[in-house]
N, C-alpha and C positions, 0 to 999 in steps of 0.2 A: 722273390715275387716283386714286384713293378710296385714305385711307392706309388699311391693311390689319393696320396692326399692333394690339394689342391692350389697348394702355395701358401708360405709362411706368415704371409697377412690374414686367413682363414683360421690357418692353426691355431694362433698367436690369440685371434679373438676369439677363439673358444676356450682357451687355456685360462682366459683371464677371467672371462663367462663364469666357467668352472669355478675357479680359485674365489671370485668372489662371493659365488651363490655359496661357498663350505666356509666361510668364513661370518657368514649372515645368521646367526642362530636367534630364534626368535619367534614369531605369532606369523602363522599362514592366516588366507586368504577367510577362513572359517574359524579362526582364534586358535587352532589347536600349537601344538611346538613343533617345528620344522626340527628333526632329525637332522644334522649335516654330514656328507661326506668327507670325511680325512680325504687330504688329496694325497696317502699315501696308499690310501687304505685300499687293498684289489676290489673290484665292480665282479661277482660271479654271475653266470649267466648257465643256468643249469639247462641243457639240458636231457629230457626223459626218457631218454631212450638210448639205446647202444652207440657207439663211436659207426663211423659210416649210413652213409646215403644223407639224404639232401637238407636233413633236418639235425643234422650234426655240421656237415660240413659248411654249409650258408651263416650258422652262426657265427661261427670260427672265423671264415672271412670278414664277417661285419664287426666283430668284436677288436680285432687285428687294428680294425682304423678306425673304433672309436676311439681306445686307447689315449690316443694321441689328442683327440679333439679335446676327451675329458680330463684330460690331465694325471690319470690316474691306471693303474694296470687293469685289462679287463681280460679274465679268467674265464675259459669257458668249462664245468664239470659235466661231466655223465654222469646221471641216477636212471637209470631204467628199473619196470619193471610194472608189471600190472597194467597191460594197457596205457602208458605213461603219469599212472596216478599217485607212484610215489615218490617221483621227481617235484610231480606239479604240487604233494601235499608242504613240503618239504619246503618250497616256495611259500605257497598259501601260509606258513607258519614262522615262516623269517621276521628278523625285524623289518618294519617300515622303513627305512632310513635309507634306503637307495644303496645299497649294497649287493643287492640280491634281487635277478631279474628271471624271469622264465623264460624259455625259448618255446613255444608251442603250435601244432598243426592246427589248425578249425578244431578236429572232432574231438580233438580232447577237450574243450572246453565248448562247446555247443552240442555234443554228439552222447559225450560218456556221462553227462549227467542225467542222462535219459534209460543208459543202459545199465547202469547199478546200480544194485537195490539197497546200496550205504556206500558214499562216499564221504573222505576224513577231510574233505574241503567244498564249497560253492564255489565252482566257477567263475559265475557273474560277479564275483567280487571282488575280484582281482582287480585291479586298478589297470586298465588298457595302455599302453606304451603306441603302440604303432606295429600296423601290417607293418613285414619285411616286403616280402616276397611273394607273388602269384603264380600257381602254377596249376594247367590245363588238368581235367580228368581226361581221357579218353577210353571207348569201348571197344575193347581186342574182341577178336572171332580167332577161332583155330584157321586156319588155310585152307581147310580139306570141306569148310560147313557148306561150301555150295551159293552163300548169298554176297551178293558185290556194293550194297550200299546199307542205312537204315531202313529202307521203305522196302527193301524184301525182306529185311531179317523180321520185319516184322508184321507183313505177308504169312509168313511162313511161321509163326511167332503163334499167329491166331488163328492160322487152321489146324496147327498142332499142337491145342495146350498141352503143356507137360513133356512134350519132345525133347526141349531142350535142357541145357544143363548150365551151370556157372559156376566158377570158381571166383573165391574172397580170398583174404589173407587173414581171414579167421571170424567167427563169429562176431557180430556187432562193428566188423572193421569197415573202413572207407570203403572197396568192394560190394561186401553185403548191404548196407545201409543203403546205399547210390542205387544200388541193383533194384533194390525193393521199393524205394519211390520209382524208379523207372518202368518196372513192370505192372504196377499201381496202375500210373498213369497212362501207360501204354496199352492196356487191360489187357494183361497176357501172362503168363504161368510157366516160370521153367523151375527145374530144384536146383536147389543150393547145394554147393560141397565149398564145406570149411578148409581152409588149411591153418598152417603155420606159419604165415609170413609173405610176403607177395613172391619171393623166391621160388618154392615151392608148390605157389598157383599156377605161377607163370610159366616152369618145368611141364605141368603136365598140360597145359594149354598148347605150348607148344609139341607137344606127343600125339595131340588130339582126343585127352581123355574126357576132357570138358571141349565145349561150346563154346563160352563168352566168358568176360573178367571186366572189369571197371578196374584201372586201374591209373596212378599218375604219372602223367608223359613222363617225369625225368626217368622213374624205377621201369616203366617198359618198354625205353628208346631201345635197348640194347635186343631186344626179341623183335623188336620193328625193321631195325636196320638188318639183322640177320635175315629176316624173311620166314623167318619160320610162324607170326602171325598176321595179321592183317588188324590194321588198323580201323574201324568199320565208321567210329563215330568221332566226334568231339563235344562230350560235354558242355562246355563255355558258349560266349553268346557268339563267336566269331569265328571264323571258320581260322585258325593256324596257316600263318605268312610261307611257312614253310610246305604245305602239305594244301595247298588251295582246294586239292579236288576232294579232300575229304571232309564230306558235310558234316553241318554241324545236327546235333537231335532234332533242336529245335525248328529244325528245318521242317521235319517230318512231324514232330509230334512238338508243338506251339507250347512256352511257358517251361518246357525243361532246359535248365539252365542250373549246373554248379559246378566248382571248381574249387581248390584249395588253397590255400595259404599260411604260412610262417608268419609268425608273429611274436612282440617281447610283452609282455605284461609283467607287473610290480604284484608284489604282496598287497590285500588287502590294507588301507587306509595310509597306506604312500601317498605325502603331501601330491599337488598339482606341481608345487614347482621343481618338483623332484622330477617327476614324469614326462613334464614339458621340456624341461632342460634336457634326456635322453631323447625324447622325441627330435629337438631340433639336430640332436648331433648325429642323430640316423638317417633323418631326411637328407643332411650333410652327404653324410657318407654313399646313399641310393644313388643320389645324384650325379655319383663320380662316372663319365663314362667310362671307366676301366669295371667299375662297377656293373655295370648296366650290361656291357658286352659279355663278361662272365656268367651273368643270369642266363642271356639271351644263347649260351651255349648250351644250356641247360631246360634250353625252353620255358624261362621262369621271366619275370618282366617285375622291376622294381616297383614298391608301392608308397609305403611313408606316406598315408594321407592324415593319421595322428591321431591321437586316441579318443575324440567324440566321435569320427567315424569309426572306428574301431569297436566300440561301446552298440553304435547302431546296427554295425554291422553281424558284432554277436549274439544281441539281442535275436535278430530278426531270422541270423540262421538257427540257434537255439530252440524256435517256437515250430519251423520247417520238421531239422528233425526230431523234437517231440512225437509231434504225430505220425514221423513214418515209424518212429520205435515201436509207440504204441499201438498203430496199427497192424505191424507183422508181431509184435508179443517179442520181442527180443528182448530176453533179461541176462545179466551177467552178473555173478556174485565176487 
């Protein structure tokens, strides 16, 4: 793979960045004791969910070449399981000392504390590291549904409550969730069918056993290019450089607007300069255009705006969907 870093006078001042912040042991910004990093010591970066698709593989690349920046090896592990809440508990219970980062999508930390009815960590207390990564939702339709944009499917939407149908990739997932603010706000009624995994949704979408799916660009480029669905919507505020003629929701229906994102977060009461310091070497690393162009294959567009946005950003989605949890009743144990 193509070295990615950006020249030896870069490296060289991170290395040193590095070495000296691990060598600083002493009173943070708030009197408490800064934790230091051995700079021998690996950096893990768990994360929660299975090896493969976008949320395994992005960390791996980013991890690759902080490496380097940080001075120190960085490790990426799988813990899946539970909707990813026992990777992210597992974090949530690490030391503070910057050795141990999360890799996580939005809903796991804005989404799943709304859907179960006891979890062994708080989310919002994670200490925010930095979005990675952005990446589009978009609304598939089977081929065969008969409508060509948003504004007939939802035509058609509202003189046949109940006609229609959707597939998730499982109860309370990114799918069902997005689906039930959109039909909310669209004031229209189709049912739900759960599955197992977006694999599995997306099989019988394209069979034409279901209707419609919310799903994310990277997991349902490969059923777009095939042809076998149609792509109807795009989530986001912008309509996709690639795909101009297909609208965006908010085109049709004003204020809808969401999309996803990767992101690193620290354990609970991880000093700032612990967190700052990965922040700057991330933002490093986003900025690489070998970096950028990788995303951009993947229809994902680098982010690193850093952990007060991060902080607001999960605040603000968190509160979003509370209330679609609570108002369609979705509970998960």
């Amino acid at each position: 793979m193509t070295d990615m870093t950006t020249g030896e006078n870069k490296v060289g001042s991170f290395k040193a960045f590095a070495l000296g912040f691990v060598m600083l042991a002493g009173v943070d910004m708030w009197g408490g004791s800064v934790l230091a990093v051995e700079p021998t010591k690996p950096i893990r970066i768990v994360v929660p969910f299975a090896p493969g698709g976008s949320i395994d593989t992005i960390p791996r690349l980013i991890g690759e070449r902080l490496s380097p920046l940080l001075g120190v090896p960085v490790i990426v592990e799988n813990r899946p399981g539970a909707g990813g809440n026992i990777g992210a508990e597992l974090v949530y219970r690490a030391p503070p000392d910057g050795s141990t980062f999360l890799a996580t999508p939005m809903p796991l930390l804005a989404v799943n504390p709304h859907l179960y009815s006891s979890l062994r960590f708080e989310p919002l207390k994670f200490e925010p590291v930095t979005v990675v990564t952005r990446y589009p939702i978009v609304l598939l339709a089977r081929q065969s549904l008969g409508v060509s944009d948003i504004g007939e499917l939802l035509d058609f939407a509202r003189k046949n409550p109940g006609k229609l149908s959707y597939a998730s990739q499982g109860d309370g997932a990114v799918g069902h969730v997005v689906f039930e603010k959109f039909q909310h706000d669209a004031k229209i009624q189709a049912v739900h069918v759960p599955y197992k995994g977006n694999g599995p949704a997306l099989s019988d979408l394209m069979a034409g056993h279901v209707d419609l799916m919310f799903s994310d660009l990277i997991a349902g480029m490969p059923a777009i290019q095939s042809g076998r669905v149609k792509m109807l919507a795009v989530a986001g505020e912008t309509r996709l450089t690639a795909y101009p003629n297909v609208q965006t929701i908010a085109e049709t229906l004003p204020g809808f607007v969401t999309t996803s994102w990767i992101g690193i977060v620290a354990p609970p009461k991880t000093p700032e300069a612990i967190t700052e310091r990965v922040a700057t070497a991330l933002k490093a690393v986003l900025g690489d255009p070998a970096i950028t162009s990788y995303l951009e294959k993947l229809y994902a567009a680098p982010a690193g705006e850093g952990r007060q946005a991060m902080r607001v950003e999960l605040d603000s989605a968190s509160r979003v969907w509370a209330d679609v949890v609570r108002r369609a009743n979705i509970r998960l144990e």
